[in-house]
KOLGUVO-891611 format. One record per residue: x, z, y of N, C-alpha, C in turn; residue in one letter. Coordinates in steps of 0.02 Angstrom, whole numbers, plus 50000, padded with zeros to 5 digits. Layout:
BEGIN
XZYXZYXZYA
...
//
This chain:
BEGIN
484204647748070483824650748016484254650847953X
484034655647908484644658247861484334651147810X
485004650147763484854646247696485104648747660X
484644647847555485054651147532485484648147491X
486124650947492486634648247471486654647947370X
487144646547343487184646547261486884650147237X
486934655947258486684663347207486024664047229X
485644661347274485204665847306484654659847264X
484954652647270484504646747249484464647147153X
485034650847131484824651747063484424658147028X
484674661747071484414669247071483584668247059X
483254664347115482464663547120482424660747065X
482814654047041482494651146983482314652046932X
483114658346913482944661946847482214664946835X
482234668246904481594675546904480874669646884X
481084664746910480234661346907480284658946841X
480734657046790480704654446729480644661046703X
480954665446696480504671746672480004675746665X
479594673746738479164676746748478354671146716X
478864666746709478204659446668478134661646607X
478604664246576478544664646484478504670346495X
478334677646545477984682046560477224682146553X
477154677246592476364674746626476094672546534X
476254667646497476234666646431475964669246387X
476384673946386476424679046344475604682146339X
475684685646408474914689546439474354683346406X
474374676946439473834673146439473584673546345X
474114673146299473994671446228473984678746185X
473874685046235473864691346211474394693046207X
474844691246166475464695346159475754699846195X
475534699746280475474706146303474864708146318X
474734717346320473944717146356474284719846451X
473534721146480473784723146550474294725246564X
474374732646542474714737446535475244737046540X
475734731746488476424729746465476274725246523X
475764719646556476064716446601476084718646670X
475654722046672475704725446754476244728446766X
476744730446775477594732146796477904723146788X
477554719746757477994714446771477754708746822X
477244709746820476594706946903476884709146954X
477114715446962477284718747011477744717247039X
478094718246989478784714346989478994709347052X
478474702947038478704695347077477894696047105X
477844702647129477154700247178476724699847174X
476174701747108475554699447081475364704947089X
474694707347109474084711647104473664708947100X
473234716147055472674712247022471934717047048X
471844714547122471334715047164470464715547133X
470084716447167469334717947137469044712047097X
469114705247144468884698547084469354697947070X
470184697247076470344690247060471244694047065X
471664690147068472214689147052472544690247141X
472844692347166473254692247236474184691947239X
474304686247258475024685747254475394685347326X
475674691747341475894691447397476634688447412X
476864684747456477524680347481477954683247525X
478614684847528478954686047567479194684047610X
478924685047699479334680347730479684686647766X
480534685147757481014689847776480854690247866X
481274695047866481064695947945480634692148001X
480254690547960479534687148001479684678748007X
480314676647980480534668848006480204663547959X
480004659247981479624652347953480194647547963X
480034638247934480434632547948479594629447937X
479554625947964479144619947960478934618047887X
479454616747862479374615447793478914622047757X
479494626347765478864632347715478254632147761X
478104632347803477464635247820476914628647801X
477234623147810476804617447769476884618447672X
477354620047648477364624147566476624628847571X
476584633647614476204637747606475174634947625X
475344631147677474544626947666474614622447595X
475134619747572474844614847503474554621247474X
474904626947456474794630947375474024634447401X
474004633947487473124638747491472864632147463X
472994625047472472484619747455472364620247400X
473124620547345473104617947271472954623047242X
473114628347262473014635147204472704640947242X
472324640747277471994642847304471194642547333X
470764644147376470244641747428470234638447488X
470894638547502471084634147549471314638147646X
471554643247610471704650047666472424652747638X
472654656847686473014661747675472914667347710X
473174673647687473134678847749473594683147768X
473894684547809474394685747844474374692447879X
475034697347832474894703147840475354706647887X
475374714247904475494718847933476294719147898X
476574716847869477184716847825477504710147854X
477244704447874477574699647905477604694447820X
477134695947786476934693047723476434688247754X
476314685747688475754680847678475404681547607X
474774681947603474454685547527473864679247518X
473764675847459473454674147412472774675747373X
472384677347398471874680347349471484677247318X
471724672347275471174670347232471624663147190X
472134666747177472564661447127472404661747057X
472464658147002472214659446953472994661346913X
472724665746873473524668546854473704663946798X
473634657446755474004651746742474454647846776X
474194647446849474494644446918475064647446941X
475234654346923475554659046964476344654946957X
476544654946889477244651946895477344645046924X
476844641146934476834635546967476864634547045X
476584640647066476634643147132477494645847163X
477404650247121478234652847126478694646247078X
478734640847071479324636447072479064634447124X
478464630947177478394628747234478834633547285X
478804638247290479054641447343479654644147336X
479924643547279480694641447250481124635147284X
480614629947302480754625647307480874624047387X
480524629547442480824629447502481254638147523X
481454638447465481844644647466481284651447488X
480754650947463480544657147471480314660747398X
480014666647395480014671347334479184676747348X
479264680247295478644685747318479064690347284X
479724692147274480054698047247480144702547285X
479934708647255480104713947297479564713647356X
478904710947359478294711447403477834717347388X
478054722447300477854727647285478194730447234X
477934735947214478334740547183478544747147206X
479074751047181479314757247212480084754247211X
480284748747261480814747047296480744747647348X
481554742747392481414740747462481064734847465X
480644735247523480084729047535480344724847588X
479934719947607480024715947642480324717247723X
481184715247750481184718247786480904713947850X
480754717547901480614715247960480694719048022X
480614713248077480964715548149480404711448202X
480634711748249480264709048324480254704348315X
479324698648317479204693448295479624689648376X
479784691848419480244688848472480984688848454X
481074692448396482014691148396482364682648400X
482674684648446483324679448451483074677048522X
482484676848541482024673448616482034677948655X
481774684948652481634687548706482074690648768X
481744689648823482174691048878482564700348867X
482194704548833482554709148857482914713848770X
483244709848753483514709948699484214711048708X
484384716548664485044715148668485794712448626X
485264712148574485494708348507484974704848466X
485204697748450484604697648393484844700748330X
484174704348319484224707648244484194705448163X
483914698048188483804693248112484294693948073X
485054693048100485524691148048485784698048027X
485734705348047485584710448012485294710147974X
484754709447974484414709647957484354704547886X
484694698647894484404695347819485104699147770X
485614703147826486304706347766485834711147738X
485424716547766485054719547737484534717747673X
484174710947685483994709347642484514707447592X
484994704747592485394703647523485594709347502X
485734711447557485954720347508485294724147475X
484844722947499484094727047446483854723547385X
484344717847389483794713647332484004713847279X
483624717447217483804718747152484464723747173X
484294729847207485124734347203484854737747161X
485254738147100485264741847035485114747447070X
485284751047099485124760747116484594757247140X
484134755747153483504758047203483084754447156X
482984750947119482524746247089481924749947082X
482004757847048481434760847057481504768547093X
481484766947138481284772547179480714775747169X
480774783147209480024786347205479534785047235X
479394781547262479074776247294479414771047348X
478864766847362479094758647405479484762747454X
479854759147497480184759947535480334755147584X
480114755547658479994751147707480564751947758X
480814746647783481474745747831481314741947884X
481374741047946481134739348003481754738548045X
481794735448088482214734148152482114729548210X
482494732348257482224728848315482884728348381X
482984723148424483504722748432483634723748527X
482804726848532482684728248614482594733548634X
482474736848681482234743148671481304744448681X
481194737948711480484739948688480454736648616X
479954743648577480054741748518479384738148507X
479544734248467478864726648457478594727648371X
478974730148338479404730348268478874737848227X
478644742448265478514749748256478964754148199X
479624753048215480244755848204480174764548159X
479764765848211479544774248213479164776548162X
478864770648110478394771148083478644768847985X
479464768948008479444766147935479964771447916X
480024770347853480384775947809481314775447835X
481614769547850482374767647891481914765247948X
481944767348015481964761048069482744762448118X
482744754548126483404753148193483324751248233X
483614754548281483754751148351484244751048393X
484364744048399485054741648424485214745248491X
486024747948489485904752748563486694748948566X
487084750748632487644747348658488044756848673X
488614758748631488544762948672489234765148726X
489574767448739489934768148813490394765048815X
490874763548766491234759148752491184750948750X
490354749348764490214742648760490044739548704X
490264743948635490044740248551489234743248562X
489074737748506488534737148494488254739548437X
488054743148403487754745648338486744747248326X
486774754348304486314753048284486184761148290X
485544762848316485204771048315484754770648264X
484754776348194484304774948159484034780648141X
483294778448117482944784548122482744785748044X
482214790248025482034791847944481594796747950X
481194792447895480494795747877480084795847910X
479914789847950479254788047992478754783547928X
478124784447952477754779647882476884781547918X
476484779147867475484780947896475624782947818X
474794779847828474534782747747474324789747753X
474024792947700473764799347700473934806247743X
474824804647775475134808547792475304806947852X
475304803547914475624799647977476244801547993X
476704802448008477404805048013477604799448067X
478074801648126478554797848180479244798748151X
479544794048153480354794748133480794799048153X
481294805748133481594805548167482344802748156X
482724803248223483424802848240483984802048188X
484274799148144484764805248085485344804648108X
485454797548158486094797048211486054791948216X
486164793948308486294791548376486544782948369X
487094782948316487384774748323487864775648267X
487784769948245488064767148183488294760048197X
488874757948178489294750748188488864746048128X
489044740748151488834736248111489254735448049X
489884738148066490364738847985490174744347931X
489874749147973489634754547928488994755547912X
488564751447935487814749147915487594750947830X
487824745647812487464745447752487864751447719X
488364755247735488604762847708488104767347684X
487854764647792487424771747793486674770947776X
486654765547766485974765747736485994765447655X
486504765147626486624768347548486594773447552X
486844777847605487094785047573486074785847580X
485864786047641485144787247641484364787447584X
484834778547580484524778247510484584785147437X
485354786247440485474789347384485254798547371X
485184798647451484874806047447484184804047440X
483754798447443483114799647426483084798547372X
483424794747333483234791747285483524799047228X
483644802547246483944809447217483494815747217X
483374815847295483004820647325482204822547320X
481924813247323481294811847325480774814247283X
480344817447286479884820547245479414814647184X
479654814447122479304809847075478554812347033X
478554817647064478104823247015477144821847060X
477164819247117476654819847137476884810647184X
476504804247175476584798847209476164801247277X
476034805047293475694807047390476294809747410X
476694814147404477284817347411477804815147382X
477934807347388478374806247346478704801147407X
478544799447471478874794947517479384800147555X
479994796947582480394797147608480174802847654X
479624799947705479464806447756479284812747744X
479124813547674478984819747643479644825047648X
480014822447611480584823147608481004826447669X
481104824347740481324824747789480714830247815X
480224830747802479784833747821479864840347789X
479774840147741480044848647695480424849447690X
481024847347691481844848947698482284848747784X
481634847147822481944847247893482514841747917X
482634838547953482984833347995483984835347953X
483744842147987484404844247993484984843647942X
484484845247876484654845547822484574838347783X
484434833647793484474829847758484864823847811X
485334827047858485784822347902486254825447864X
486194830947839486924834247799487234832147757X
486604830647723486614825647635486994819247647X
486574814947694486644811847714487544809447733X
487544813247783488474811747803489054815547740X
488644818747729489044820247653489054813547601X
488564810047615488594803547576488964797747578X
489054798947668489284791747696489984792847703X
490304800547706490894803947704491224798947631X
490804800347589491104798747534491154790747531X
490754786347540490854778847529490914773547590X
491124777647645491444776047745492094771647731X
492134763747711492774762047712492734755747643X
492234760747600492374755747530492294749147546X
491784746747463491604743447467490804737947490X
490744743147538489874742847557490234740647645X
490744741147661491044739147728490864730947744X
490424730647804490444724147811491054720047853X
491104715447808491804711747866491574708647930X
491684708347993491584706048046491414696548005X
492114693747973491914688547954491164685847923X
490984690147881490314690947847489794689047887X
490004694147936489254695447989489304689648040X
489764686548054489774679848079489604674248046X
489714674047990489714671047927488884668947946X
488244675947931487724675447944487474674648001X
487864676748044487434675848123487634666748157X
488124664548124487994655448115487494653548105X
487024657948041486404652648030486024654548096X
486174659048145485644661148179485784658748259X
486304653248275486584652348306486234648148364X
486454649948434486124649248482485814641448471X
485344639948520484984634248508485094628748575X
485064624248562485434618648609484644615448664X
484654621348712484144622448755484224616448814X
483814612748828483714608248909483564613948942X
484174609648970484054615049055483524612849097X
483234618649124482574619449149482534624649203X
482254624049261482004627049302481334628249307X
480944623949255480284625449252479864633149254X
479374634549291479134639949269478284638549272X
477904645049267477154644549278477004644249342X
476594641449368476334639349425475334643249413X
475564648949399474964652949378473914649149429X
474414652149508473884651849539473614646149533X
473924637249529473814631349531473414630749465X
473774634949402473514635949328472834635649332X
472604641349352471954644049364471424639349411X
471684636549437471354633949485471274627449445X
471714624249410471474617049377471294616949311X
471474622349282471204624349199471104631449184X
470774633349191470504641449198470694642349118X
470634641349077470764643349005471464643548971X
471824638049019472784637049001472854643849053X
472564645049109472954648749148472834657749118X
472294657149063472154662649035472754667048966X
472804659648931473044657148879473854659748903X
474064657148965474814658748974474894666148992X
474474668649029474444674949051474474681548979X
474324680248924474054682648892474514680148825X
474654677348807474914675248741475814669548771X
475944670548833476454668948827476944673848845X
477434674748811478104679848817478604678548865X
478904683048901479604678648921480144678648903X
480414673248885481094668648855481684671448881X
482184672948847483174673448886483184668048915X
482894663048895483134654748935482584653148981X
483094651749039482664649449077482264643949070X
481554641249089481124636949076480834634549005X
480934642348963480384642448892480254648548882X
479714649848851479194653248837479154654348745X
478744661048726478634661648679477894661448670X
477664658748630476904657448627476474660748551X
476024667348581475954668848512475314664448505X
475194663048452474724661348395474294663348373X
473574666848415473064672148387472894669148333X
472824674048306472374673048207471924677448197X
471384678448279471014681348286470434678148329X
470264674248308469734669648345469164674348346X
468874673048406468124679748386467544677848341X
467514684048335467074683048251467464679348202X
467964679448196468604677648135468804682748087X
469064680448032469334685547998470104686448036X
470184694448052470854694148067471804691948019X
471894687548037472294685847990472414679847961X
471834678247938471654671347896472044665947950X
472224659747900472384653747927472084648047884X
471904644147882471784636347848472124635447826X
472154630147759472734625347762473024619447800X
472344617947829472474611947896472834616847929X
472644624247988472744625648018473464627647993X
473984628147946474434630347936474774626547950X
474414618847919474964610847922474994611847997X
474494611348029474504609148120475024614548163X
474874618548148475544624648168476124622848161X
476444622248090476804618948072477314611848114X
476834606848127476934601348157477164602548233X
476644609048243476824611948319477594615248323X
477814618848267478544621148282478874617148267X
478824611548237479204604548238479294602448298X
479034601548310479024597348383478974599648469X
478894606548445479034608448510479404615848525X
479644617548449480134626448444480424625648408X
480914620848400481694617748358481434618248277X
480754618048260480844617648189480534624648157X
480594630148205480314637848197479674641548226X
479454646848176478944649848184479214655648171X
478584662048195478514668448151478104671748141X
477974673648084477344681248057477384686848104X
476974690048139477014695048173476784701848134X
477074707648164476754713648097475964715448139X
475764711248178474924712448218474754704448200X
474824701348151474444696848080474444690248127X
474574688548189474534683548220475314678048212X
475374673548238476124667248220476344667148277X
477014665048295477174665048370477924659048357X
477714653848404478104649348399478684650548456X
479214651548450479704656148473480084653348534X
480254646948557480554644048595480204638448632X
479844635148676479404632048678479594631348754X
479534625648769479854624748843479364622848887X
479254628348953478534629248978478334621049000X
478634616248995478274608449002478034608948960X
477924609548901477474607948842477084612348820X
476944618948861476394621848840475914621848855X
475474615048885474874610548892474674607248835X
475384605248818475004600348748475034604848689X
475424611748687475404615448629474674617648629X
474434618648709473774623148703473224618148698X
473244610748705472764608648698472684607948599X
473204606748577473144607948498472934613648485X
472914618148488472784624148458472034625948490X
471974622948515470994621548541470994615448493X
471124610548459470914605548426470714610448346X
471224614748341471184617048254470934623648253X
470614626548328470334632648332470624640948361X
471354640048362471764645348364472144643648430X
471734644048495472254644648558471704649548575X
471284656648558471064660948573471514664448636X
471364666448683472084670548737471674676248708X
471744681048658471754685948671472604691948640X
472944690548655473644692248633473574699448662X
473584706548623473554714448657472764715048668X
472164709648666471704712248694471414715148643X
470744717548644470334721248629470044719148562X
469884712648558469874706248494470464704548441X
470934706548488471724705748433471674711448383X
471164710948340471084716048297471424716748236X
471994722848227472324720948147471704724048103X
471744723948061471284724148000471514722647948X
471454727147873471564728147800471094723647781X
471114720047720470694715547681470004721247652X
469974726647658469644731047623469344732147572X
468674734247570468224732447505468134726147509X
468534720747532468084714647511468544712247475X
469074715347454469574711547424470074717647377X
470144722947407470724729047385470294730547350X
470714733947290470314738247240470464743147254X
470914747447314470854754747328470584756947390X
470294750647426469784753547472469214755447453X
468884761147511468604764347510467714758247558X
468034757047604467544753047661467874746547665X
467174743047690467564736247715467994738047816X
468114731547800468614731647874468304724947902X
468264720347884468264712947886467714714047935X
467084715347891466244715047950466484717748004X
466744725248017466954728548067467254724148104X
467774722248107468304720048152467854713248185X
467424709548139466994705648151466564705548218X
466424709748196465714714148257465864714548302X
466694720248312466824722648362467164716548412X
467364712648371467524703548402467144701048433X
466494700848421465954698448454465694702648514X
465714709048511465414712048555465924712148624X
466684710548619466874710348662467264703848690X
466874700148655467374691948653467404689948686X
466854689248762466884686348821467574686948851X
467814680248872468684682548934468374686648989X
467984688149006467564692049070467614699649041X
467384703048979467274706348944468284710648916X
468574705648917469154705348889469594709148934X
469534702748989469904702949059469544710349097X
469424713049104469134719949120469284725849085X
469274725049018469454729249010470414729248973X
470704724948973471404723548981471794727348910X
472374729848918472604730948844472534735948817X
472114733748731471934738348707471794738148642X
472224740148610472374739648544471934742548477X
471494739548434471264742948376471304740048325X
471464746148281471834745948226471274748148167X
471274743748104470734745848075470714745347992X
470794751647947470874752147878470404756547845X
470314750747769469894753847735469804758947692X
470414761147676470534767947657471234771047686X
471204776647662471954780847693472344777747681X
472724772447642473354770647632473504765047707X
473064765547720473294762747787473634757047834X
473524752047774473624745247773473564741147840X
472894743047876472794741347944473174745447979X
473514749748003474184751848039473244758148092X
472614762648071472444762048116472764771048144X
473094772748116473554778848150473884776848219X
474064773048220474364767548277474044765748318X
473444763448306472734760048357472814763448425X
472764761448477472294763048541471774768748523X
471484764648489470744766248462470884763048367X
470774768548326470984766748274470414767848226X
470204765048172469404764648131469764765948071X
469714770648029469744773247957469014774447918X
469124767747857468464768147821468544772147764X
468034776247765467934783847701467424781647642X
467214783747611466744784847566466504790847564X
465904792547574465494797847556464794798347541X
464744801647469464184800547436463544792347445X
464274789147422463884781447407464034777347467X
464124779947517464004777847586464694775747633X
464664769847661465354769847686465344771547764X
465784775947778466024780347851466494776147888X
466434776147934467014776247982467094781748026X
467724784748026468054787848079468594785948115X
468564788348169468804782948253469324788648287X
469854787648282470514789248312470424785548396X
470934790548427471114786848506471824791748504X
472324787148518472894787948569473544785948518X
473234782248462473914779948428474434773848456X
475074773848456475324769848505475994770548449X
475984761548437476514759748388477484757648432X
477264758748493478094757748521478384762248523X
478954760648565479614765348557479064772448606X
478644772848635478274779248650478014781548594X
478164781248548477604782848448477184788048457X
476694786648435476144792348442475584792648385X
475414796448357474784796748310474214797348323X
473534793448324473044795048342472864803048322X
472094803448363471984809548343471124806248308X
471024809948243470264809048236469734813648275X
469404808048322468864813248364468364816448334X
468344816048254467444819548252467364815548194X
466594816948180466214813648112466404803948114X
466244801648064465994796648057465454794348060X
465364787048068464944782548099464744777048014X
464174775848012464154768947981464224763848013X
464144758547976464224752047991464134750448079X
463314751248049463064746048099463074750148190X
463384758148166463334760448232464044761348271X
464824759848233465124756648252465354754448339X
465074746548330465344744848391464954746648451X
464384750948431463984755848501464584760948502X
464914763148468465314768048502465944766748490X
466074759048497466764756548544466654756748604X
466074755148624465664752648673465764758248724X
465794764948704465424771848732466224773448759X
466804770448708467314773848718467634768948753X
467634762848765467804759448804467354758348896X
466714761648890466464763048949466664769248975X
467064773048943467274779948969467894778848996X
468534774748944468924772948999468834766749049X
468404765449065468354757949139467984763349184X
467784771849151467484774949213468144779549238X
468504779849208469064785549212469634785149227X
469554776449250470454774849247470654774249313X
471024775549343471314775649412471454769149477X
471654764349419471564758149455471394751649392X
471414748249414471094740449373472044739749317X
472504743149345472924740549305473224745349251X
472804753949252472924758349211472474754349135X
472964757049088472734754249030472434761049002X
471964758048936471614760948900472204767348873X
472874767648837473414771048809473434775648863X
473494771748928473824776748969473314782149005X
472634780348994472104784249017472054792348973X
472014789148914471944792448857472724798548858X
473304797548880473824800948883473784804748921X
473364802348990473354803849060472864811349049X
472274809549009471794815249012471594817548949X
472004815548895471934819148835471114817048793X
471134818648731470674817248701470034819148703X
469764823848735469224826948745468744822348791X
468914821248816468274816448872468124812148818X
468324808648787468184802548751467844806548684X
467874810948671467724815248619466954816148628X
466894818348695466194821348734465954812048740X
466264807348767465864801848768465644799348706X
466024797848646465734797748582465324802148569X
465174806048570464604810948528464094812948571X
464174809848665463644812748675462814811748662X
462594807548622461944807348605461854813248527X
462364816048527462504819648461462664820248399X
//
């Protein structure tokens, strides 16, 4: 795991002693909103429907024990005693009191973390596959790219204000875990004939009002010419980008009205010019960083699951492994995700007990490490299948060994109207409901993987363009709507839902999950066709006719 070195440990300190006699200022008038909001923004602060929201950066999804126990004190001390854990591989705050704020940020100064650059019209928080560095079918880990990327975005004079945020993604397998396709830069690590290893990257994927899939801008890029080419990229948007209208003002717009073709032109016209300088990474460098990321001193193990015996002596571990455990490069460990979707839970939320106990768990049984997933759940990354009895009997002690990992209950969900001040609907009750109605493992296990995605207004916070089955909450005349997408699919297959039809209120909802999930268990070919693949198989219309047929 990365540490930060001189610059990076003074760098935070300054920003937080600044941002205190910031905070000051505001509290004794001397500033009003106005003058302080660009500087909230700044180090992370929004200022939500009640209360104050300070969102945290955790870089490419990586935890230490330590921070993730930092982060239960500040839900205890400066908080309600929660956190919530977002689609960004963040962690958000809602209900700090803005006296507290600089007290918060020297705490998290203090295990090297920050909330800079968590908003604004910069680069944001980057992230990759909550499996990097573990998973079996990887072909690089992407972390230590990934944190050069982060040093190279942070505070870069050219981008500070862009025409809007700007999201970076990577992933280092080819199934993509990461939804690559969906951000304004995504990468993916490719090997190509020669045996080097680089990077395929794409531009102008994003949701929100507009849905857009990434495309291509080229095939492979070296790891020496990386951060080149993602300057020159930067510099045609940050040139190109439309400032005159903030809906038309993201990256995919851009590539979208100016065509692929033409803005690969710009583009290599860019990288033509600065291919060599000083943006060249040295091989030393990148070793330099991929030390902190350096293999882990694994017991050898032949261990594996003993499924059928599983089942037969603990029906709930043998559920639990089936379902929430990953498979490992190393033989005899496992990756174990972490639902933060208990049924009838808020999706997301954690305790502060439940953060300490997690915590204690990657201590002691995943060298010290955790990670944020961008589907709001934790996943303790290395875990050696002997001990995932006693991991699972803890996580039944503090509430969170739920097996539903891909199911139907693994619901992402936006904070909505219960918390955003630019939603339109809540999300929370929803996702609630629809938790309950299908929470049974009987209920689960039947109907197998199936993803919904669920936001309270267009900006699209809950990812539900992406959904399986995706829930967009509207407003109309007083009244809050939902409308219900099917066939969005966030992997390297990228796909955009389609909206089937009117909206639904509240309470009628999970009757027509219900309608659309009894249409595919009538339509699917065998017990192991999934919900995605039904829906691909026969297109949107049946499910169209099953939703609406009472009218």
């Amino acid at each position: 795991m990365y540490r930060y070195d001189e610059f990076d440990t003074q760098f935070v300190k300054g920003r937080v002693a600044q941002f205190r006699d910031q905070v000051n200022r505001r509290l004794t008038g001397e500033l009003n909103e106005d003058q302080f909001r660009p500087l909230r923004l700044m180090n992370g602060l929004y200022l939500q429907l009640h209360a104050y929201m300070l969102r945290v950066a955790v870089p490419y999804g990586t935890l230490s024990s330590r921070q993730l126990h930092k982060l239960a004190h500040i839900a205890r001390t400066y908080d309600r005693g929660y956190g919530h854990f977002t689609t960004r591989q963040n962690i958000q705050f809602n209900w700090p009191r803005l006296k507290d704020v600089p007290e918060i940020l020297d705490e998290l100064a203090s295990v090297e973390m920050h909330a800079i650059q968590t908003s604004g019209n910069c680069i944001r928080n980057v992230t990759t596959d909550q499996f990097a560095g573990a998973a079996a079918d990887e072909i690089i880990d992407p972390r230590p790219v990934g944190e050069i990327i982060r040093q190279w975005s942070s505070i870069h004079p050219e981008f500070t204000y862009l025409p809007r945020k700007f999201k970076i993604a990577l992933t280092g397998a080819p199934n993509d875990r990461a939804a690559v396709k969906f951000h304004d830069i995504g990468l993916m690590a490719q090997q190509n004939e020669q045996g080097e290893i680089g990077w395929k990257v794409l531009v102008g994927g994003g949701l929100g009002r507009t849905p857009m899939i990434a495309k291509t801008v080229r095939d492979f890029v070296t790891h020496e010419d990386l951060l080149a080419y993602l300057e020159s990229i930067l510099r045609v948007y940050n040139r190109y980008g439309r400032r005159d209208n903030k809906y038309k003002a993201r990256v995919k717009i851009l590539v979208h009205e100016e065509g692929i073709e033409t803005i690969r032109e710009q583009v290599e016209a860019e990288f033509a010019e600065i291919q060599g300088g000083v943006l060249t990474l040295p091989q030393e460098e990148l070793d330099r960083i991929t030390a902190y990321f350096a293999p882990l001193e694994f017991k050898p193990s032949n261990a594996t699951f003993d499924l059928p015996k599983l089942k037969a002596e603990n029906p709930g571990l043998s559920r639990f492994v089936m379902l929430n455990a990953h498979e490992h490069r190393q033989p005899g460990y496992t990756s174990i995700t972490i639902s933060l979707k208990p049924i009838g839970g808020v999706p997301g939320d954690a305790t502060a007990d439940q953060m300490d106990a997690v915590a204690e768990l990657a201590k002691a049984y995943s060298f010290d490490e955790l990670r944020v997933t961008h589907e709001q759940n934790l996943v303790l990354p290395h875990v050696a299948i002997e001990d995932v009895p006693a991991v699972y009997a803890e996580l039944q002690r503090i509430g969170l060994a739920e097996a539903n990992a891909g199911q139907i209950t693994d619901i992402i969900a936006c904070p909505g109207l219960d918390f955003c001040a630019l939603a339109n609907a809540r999300s929370i009750p929803i996702a609630q409901e629809i938790s309950k109605r299908f929470g049974t493992p009987e209920k689960q296990s039947e109907i197998g993987e199936l993803k919904i995605k669920i936001s309270g207004c267009i900006n699209a916070c809950g990812h539900h363009h992406v959904g399986h089955i995706g829930i967009l909450g509207v407003e109309k005349k007083g009244t809050e709507l939902y409308q219900i997408t099917v066939g969005g699919d966030a992997t390297e297959d990228a796909a955009v839902g389609n909206i089937l039809g009117r909206g639904f209120i509240a309470e009628e909802v999970p009757d027509a999950i219900q309608r659309l999930v009894d249409k595919y268990l009538g339509e699917r070919a065998n017990d192991n066709e999934t919900f995605i693949q039904v829906v691909k198989r026969l297109g949107q219309e049946p499910f169209k006719e099953a939703l609406y047929a009472n009218g």
